[in-house]
N, C-alpha and C positions, 0 to 999 in steps of 0.2 A: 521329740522324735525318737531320740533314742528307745524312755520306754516303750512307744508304741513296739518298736524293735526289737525290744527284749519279750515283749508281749507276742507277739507274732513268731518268736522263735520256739516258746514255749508251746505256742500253741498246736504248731507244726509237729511238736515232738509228740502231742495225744493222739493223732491219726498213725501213728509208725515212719514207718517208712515209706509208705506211699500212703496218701489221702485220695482211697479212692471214692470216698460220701462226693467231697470236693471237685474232683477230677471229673463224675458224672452228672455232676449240679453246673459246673463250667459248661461242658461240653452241650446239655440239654438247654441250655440259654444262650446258646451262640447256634442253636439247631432251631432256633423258638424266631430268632431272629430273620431268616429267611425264611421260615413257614407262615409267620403274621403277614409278613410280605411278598408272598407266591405267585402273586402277576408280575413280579417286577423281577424277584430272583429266578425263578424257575421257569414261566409264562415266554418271559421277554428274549430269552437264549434261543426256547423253542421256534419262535417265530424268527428271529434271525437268521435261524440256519437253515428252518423252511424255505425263505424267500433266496437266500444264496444258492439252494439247489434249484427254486423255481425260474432265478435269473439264469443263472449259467446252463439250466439244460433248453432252456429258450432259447437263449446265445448262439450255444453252439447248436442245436440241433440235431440232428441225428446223424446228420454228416461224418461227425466224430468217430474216429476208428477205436479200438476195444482197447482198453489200459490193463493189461497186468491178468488176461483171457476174459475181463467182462465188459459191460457197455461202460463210458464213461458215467451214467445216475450213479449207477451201484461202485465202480470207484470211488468216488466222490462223497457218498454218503457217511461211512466211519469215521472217515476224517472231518466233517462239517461235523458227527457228533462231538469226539474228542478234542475237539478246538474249542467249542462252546462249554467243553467241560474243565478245560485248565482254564479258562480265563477266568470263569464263574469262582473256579480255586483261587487264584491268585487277589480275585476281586473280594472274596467274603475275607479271606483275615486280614487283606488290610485296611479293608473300612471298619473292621473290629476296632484296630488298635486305631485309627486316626478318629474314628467315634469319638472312644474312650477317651483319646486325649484333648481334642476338642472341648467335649463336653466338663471335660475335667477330671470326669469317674475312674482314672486311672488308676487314681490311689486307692480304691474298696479292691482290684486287682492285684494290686504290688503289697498293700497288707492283710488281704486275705490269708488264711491258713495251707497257701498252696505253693509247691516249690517251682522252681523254676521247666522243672522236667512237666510237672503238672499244668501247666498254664501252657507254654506251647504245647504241648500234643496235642489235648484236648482243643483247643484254636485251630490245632491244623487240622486235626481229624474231622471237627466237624465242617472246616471247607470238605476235606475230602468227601464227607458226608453230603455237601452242596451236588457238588460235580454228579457224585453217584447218580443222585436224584432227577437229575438232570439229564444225564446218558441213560439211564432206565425208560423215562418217557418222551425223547426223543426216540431212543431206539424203537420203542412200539409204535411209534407215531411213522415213523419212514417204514417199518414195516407192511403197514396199510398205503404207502406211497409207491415204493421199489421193491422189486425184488430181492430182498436181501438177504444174503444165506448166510446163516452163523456156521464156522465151522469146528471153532475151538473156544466153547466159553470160557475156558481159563486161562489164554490168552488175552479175550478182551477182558477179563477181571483184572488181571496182570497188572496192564498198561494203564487201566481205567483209573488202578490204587496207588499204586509207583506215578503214577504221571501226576497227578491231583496230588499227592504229599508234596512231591519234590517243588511243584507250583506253589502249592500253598506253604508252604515253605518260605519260598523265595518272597510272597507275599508279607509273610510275617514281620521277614528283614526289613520290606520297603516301610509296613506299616511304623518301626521304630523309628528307621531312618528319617522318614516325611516328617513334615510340620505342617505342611497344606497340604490341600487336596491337589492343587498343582503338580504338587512333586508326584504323586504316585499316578497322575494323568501323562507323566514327560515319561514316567517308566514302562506304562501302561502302552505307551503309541510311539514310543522310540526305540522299547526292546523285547517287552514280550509280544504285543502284535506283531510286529517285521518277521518275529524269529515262527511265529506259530503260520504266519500266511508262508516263509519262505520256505515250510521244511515240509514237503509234497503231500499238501493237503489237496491243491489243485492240479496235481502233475507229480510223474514222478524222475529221479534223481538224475535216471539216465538222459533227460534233455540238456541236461544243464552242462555245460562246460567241465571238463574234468578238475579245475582248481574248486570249483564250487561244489562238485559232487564230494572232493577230500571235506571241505570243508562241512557239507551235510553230517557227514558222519560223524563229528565231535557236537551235531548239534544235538543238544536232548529231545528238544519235541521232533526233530525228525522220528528219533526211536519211540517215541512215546507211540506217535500215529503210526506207525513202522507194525509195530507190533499189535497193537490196537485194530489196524486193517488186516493184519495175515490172521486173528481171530476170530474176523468173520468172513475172507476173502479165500482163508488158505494159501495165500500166496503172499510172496515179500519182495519189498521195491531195496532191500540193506541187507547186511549181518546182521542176521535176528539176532544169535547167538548173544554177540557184545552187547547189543542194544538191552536181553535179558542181565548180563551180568553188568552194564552199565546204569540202569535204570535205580535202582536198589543202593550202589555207591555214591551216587549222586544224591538223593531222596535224605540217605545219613548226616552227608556229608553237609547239607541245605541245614536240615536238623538243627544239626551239632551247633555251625552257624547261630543261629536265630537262639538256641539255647545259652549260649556263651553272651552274646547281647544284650537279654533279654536278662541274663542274670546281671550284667552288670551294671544294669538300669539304664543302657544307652540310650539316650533322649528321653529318658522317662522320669530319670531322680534328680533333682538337680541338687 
């Protein structure tokens, strides 16, 4: 073990300081992974979030008074995309890492020639990568459905990039964390689903009780979708403001996390 150690440190030293051959050979093999499988990663979201806007606009019907100056569809739409697009985040890196540990191939990982900055981004970038993919042809696809007006594309890039890191982020942690698929299914339906249905995908902030509205506002995907919908809506249910400068310290802060872990082999070296 050791050589292999001394071997791997050496090797690391021939690329520089950053191994970027490595870093884009990682990244295009964890992009290869949802593309072999595009009915299931990409397909499966789309139709998800079709049938949620098909249910609820049946639901309610037309009854529905206007959210935020448009009809309920076209509220409702940004958000059904951005929901399908962090979960899809949070789901690709951490079937990455419980794959790899599974299956065992952790270790071609942990002595590869790549440093610990190298191995998370490129895992998290290419969920980011997932999401993108994902919100790109949703969003064409509701645009032949609803009305939907963009009104700030850099806005919805924004919240699209910052939301999908900070997710896929936190996915990377569970992936260390888990041992089963169980665990990352108890985190999956006990705190990122709760937190992505509760933070006004379906409604917005001002219904709710004002302890719950305080509370909205420390949650991240509320800003995620927050801002996400005032880039195609023009209009905002929060403090964009924070939500911008909060989106970003969070996303690092997730990072740093998953970096820090990840170097020091938690659950992965024994």
């Amino acid at each position: 073990m050791v050589e292999i150690e001394k071997k791997y440190k050496i090797n690391v030293k021939k690329f520089g300081i950053f191994n970027f051959e490595g870093f884009i050979s990682l990244y295009l093999r964890e992009c290869s992974r949802f593309f072999v499988v595009w009915a299931q990663t990409l397909l499966s979201p789309l139709i998800s979030s079709l049938l949620f806007l098909t249910v609820l606009t049946l639901a309610i019907g037309k009854g529905r008074s206007d959210v935020l100056g448009y009809s309920f569809i076209i509220f409702l739409a940004p958000g059904l995309i951005i929901q399908s697009m962090i979960l899809q985040s949070f789901s690709h890196s951490t079937s990455s890492l419980m794959i790899s540990k599974m299956q065992g191939n952790i270790v071609d990982l942990l002595y590869a020639p790549l440093s610990p900055t190298e191995v998370t981004t490129s895992i998290i970038l290419a969920a980011v990568t997932r999401a993108i993919v994902i919100g790109f042809v949703s969003t064409l696809v509701f645009l032949f459905i609803v009305d939907l007006p963009i009104k700030n594309i850099g806005y919805v890039l924004y919240a699209a990039f910052f939301g999908s890191f900070f997710i896929g982020s936190i996915g990377f942690i569970t992936g260390l964390w888990a041992t089963k698929f169980d665990h990352t299914a108890t985190i999956t339906n006990f705190i990122i689903q709760p937190l992505s249905f509760l933070s006004g995908v379906f409604y917005t902030i001002d219904k709710l009780p004002s302890v719950f509205q305080a509370i909205s506002q420390i949650n991240p995907f509320f800003h995620i979708i927050n801002i996400f919908r005032y880039g195609f809506l023009g209009t905002s249910d929060g403090d964009l403001f924070f939500g911008i400068m909060f989106l970003p310290i969070l996303s690092l802060f997730a990072w740093f996390v998953a970096f820090v872990l990840y170097k020091k082999g938690y659950k992965i070296k024994s």
